[in-house]
C-alpha positions in Angstrom: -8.3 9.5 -22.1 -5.1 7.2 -21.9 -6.0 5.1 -18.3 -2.3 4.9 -17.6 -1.0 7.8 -18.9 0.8 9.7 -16.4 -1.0 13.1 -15.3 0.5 16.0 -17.0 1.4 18.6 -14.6 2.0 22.4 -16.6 4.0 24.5 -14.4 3.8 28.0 -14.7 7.1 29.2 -13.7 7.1 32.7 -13.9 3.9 33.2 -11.9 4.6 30.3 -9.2 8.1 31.7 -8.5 6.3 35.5 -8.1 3.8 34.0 -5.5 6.6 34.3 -3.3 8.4 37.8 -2.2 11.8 36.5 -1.7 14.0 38.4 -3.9 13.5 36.3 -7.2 13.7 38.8 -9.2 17.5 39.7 -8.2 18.4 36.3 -10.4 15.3 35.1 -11.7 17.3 32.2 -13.5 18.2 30.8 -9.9 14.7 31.5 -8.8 13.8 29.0 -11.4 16.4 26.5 -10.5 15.1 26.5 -7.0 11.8 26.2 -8.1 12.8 23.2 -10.6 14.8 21.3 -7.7 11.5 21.6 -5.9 9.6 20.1 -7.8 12.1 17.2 -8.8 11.8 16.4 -4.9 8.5 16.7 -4.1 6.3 15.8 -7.2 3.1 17.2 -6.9 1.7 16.4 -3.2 -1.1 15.0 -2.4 -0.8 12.5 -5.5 0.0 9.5 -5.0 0.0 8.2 -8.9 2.9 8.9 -11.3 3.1 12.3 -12.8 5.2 13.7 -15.4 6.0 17.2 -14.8 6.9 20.1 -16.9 8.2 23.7 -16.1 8.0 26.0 -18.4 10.6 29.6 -18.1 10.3 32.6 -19.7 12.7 35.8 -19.9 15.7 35.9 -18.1 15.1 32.1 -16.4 15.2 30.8 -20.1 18.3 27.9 -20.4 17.6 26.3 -17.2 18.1 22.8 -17.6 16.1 19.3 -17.4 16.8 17.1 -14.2 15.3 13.7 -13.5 11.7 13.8 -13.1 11.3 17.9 -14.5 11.4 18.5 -18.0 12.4 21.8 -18.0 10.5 23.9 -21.3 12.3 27.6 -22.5 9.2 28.9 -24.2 10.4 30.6 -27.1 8.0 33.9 -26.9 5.5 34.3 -24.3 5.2 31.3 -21.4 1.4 31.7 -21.6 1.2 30.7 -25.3 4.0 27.4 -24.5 1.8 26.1 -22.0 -1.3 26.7 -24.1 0.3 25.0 -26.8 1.5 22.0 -24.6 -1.9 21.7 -23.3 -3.4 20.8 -26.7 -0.7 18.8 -28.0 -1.7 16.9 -25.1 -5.3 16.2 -25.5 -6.1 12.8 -24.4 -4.6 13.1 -21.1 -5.2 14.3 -17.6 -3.6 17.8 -17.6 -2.9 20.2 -14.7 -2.0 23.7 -15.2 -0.6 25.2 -11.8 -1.0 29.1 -12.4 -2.5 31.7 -10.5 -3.1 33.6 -13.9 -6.5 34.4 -14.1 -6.6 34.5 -18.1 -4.1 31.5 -18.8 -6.7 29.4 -16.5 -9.6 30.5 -18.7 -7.5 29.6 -21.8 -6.4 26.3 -20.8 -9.7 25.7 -19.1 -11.5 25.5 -22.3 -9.0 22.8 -23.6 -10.1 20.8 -21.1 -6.9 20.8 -18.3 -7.4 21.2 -14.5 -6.0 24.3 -12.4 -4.6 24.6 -9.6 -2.6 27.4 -7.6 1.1 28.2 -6.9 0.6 26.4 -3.3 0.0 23.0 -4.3 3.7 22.7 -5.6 5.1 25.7 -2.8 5.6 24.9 0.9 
């Protein structure tokens, strides 16, 4: 693994906006934009080393754009098969996957990335 590589943190939009039950799926775009200025504020806490974080959207939150420190990712079919994908294109690195999704943690399990749930990026 790259020693000074920074860790790649995979966020699972779709699923980390639907831990929450507060109306995101009136505008699920905007949910996503909350979700993205976040994370552009808080990082991922509890680590203290540099990260490079990604947000991947799906569906109707496709389009929403990059800010500083958030790459934002429109996967072009299903979310689950971008972060998969970006996963092993990133072999090499420390990856973290936050999902709650039982069978996208199994999948990117066995390409050797970390999981974690929708509360370590939600207050």
């Amino acid at each position: 693994m790259e020693e000074n590589a920074a860790l790649l943190v995979i966020v699972d939009g779709a699923n980390v906006v639907g831990s929450v039950p507060d109306g995101w799926w009136r505008d699920r775009r905007g949910a996503a934009e909350r979700l993205r200025d976040l994370l552009a504020a808080r990082g991922l806490p509890g680590h203290d080393g540099p990260v490079e974080v990604v947000l991947v959207v799906e569906g109707a939150a496709r389009g929403v754009a990059s800010v500083p420190g958030v790459r934002v990712e429109s996967a072009p079919g299903s979310g689950d098969d971008h972060m998969v994908d970006l996963v092993a294109r990133s072999s090499g690195r420390r990856r973290l996957v936050v999902t709650a999704d039982r069978e996208l943690r199994r999948r990117v399990t066995e390409l050797g990335a970390e999981v974690t749930g929708p509360r370590a990026v939600r207050p």
